[in-house]
N, C-alpha and C positions, 0 to 999 in steps of 0.2 A: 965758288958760287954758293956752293951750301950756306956756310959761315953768313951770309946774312940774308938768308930767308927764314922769316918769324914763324917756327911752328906754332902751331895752337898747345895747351895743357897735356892734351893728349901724344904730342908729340909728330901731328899730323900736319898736310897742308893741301889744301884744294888744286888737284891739275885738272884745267880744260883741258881737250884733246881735240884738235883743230886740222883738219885735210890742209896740207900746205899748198895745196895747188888750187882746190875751189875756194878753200874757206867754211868749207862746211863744219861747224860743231858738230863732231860725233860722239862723244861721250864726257862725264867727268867721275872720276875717281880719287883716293887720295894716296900722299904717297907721305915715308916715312922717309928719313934721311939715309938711311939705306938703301931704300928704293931708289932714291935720285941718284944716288951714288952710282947702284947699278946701271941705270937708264943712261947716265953722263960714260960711264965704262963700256957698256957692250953695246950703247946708240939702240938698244930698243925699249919700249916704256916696259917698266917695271912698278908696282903700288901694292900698297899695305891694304888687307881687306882685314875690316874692322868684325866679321863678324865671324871669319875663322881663322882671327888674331895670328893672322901671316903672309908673306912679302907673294907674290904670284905675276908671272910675266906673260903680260898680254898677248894670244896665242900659244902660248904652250901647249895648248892641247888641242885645240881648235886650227893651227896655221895659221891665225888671221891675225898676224904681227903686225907692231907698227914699227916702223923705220924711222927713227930721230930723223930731224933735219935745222930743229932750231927751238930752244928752250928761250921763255922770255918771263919774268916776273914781272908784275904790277907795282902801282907807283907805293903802297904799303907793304912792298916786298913780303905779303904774303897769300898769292895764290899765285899759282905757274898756269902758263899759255906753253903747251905741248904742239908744235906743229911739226905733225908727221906724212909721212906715207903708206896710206894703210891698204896690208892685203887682205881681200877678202872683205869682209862687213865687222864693221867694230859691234855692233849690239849683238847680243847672246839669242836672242828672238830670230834672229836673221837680216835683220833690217838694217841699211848701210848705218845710219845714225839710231843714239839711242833717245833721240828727240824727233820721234816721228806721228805726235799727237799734240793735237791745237788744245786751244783751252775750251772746246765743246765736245772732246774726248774724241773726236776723231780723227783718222787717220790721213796723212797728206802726204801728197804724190812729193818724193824727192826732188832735189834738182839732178837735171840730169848735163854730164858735161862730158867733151869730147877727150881724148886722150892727148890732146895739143893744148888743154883748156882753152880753144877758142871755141865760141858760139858759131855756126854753122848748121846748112839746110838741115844735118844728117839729125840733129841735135832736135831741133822742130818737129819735124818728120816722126822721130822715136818719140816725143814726147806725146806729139798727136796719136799713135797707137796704143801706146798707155792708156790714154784717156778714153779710145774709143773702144780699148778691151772690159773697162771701168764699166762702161755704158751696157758690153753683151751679159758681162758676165755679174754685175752689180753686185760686189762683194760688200760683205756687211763691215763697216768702221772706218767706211772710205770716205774721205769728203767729196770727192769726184762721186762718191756713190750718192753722197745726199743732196748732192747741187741737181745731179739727174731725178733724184726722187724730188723734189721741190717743184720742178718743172723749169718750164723756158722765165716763166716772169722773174722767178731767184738770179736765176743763169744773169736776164737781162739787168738787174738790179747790181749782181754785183759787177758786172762789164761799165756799169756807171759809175759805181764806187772808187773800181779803181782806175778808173779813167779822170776821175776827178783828183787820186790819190799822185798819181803823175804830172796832173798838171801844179798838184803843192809844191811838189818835190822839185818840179823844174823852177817854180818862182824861189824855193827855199835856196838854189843854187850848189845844195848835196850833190853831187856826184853820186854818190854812193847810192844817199836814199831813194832818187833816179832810176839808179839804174836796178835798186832790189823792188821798188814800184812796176817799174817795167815788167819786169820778171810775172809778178803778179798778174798784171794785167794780160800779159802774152796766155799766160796757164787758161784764164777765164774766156777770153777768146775761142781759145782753141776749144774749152767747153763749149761755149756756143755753137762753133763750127759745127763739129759732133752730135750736138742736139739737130740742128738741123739740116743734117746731114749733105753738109758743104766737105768735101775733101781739100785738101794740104796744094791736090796737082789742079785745080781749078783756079784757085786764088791765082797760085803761079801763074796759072794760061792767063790771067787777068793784070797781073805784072809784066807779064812779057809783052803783051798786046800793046800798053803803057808806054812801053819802052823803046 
């Protein structure tokens, strides 16, 4: 595999680092042909950092290793898709990804996934806690914190947004973009909920009566 991936001048080459089970981007690093080497040998990532010009294996000192599960290259055979299984949180911050800020610099609530990656009540439920710890305890750089600080009319505005964003998605016929639409919209929901102060087991009672 080496033999024809195109390093750059420096000798380098871009790996995304990809949860094989959600899909979540959690970091990107670069790796030298030693690195890969290592990474394709001992199955955990291994990359060249450029600015203390030497090879360092993710978690080493941390514990928070990733587990190879499947190396992929791009169609100009020069950047790698790394999908792993990672212990622990891949960013150095703490945070499971190291893409946890929009382009308004704030911070956004992870996806959060079961241990079977299927979506389930348990999954909702936790996500609804999240947001309504967001709400007590209004931490600064949150976007759950600035939807609260906006008030209900932002809250209601973006419930519209991306309610209109799922209905594109479903005429576009994406699957995907659907289903990351959804996603969206379910998070802003459940802000609403929160805001005013509807819980998770009342809807249900309203489901169930339904039913």
């Amino acid at each position: 595999m080496i033999d024809i991936i195109k390093f750059n001048e420096q000798g380098l080459v871009p790996a995304i680092i990809q949860d094989y089970k959600s899909g979540q981007v959690l970091m990107m690093a670069y790796m030298n042909s030693e690195s890969l080497q290592l990474t394709l040998d001992t199955g955990n990532t291994w990359f060249y950092s450029r600015s203390r010009q030497q090879l360092w294996m993710k978690g080493e000192t941390s514990e928070h290793i990733q587990k190879v599960k499947d190396i992929r290259y791009d169609c100009d055979q020069d950047t790698l898709l790394i999908l792993v299984e990672q212990q622990g949180v891949a960013c150095h911050t703490g945070k499971l990804s190291c893409f946890y800020r929009n382009q308004d610099h704030y911070e956004v609530e992870p996806p959060v996934f079961c241990s079977d990656n299927k979506l389930d009540l348990a999954v909702i439920e936790e996500l609804f806690d999240i947001i309504r710890g967001r709400k007590e305890q209004m931490p600064t750089g949150s976007y759950t914190t600035y939807l609260f600080e906006k008030g209900l009319d932002k809250i209601l505005k973006k419930v519209g947004e991306e309610s209109a964003e799922v209905i594109i998605a479903a005429k576009n016929e994406e699957k995907a973009e659907l289903i990351y639409e959804s996603a969206d919209l379910i998070y802003h929901l459940l802000v609403l909920l929160v805001e005013k102060g509807v819980s998770i087991s009342e809807v249900l009672t309203e489901l169930r009566g339904r039913r």
